[in-house]
N, C-alpha and C positions, 0 to 999 in steps of 0.2 A: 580578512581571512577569505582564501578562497573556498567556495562550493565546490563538493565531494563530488562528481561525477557519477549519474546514477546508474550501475550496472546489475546486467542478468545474475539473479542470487539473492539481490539484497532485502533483508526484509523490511518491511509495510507496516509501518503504525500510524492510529490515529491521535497520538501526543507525544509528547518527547518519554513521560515516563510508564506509559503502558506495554499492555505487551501486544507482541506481534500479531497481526491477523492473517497476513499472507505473504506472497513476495514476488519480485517482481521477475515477469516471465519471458519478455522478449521488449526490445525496443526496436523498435523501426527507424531504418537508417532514412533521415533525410525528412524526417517528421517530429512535432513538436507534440508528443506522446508516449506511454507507454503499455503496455498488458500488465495486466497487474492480478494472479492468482489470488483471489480470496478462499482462505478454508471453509468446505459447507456450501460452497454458491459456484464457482468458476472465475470465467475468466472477463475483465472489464478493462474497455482501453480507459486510460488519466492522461487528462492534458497537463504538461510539465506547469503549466502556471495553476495548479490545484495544488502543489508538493509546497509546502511550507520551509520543509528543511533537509539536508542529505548529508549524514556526518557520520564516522565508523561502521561503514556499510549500514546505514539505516536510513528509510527514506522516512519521512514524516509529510504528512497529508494537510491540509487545509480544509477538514470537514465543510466547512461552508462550502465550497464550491464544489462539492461532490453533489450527483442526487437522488433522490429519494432510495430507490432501490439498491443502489450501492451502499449507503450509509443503513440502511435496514441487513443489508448483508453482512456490513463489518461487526451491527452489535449481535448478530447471529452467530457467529465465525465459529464459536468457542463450544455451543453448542451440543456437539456429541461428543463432547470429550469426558472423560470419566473422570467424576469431582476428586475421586480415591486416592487417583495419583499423584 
């Protein structure tokens, strides 16, 4: 099966069945990366060999090779959201 093609919109998770933390912001032509909006923190470039998987407009991440403050970022993400809704 071929890989999804990762495009501006899609959103950002850290597993296949969690939920979304951000999404991705821009890619730069001609580079093996992308910006990737986290909610709660901004904006961080991902090297395409971090992305685990890209399937139904979802990209999926490779936690491990993310670092430190990034991954501190993503289990922040959710943070201000109001538990009510």
């Amino acid at each position: 099966m071929a890989r999804e093609t990762i495009q501006e919109g899609f959103e950002v998770f850290a597993t296949e069945t969690g939920r979304p933390f951000g999404a991705v912001r821009h890619i730069p032509p001609g580079k093996s990366e992308f910006v990737l909006y986290v909610e709660n923190s901004g904006e961080y470039t991902i090297p395409l060999n971090a992305v685990a998987a890209v399937h139904g407009q979802k990209v999926v991440l490779d936690m491990k090779k993310l670092g430190k403050k990034l991954r501190q970022a993503i289990r922040h993400a959710h943070d201000s959201e109001d538990p009510g809704i």
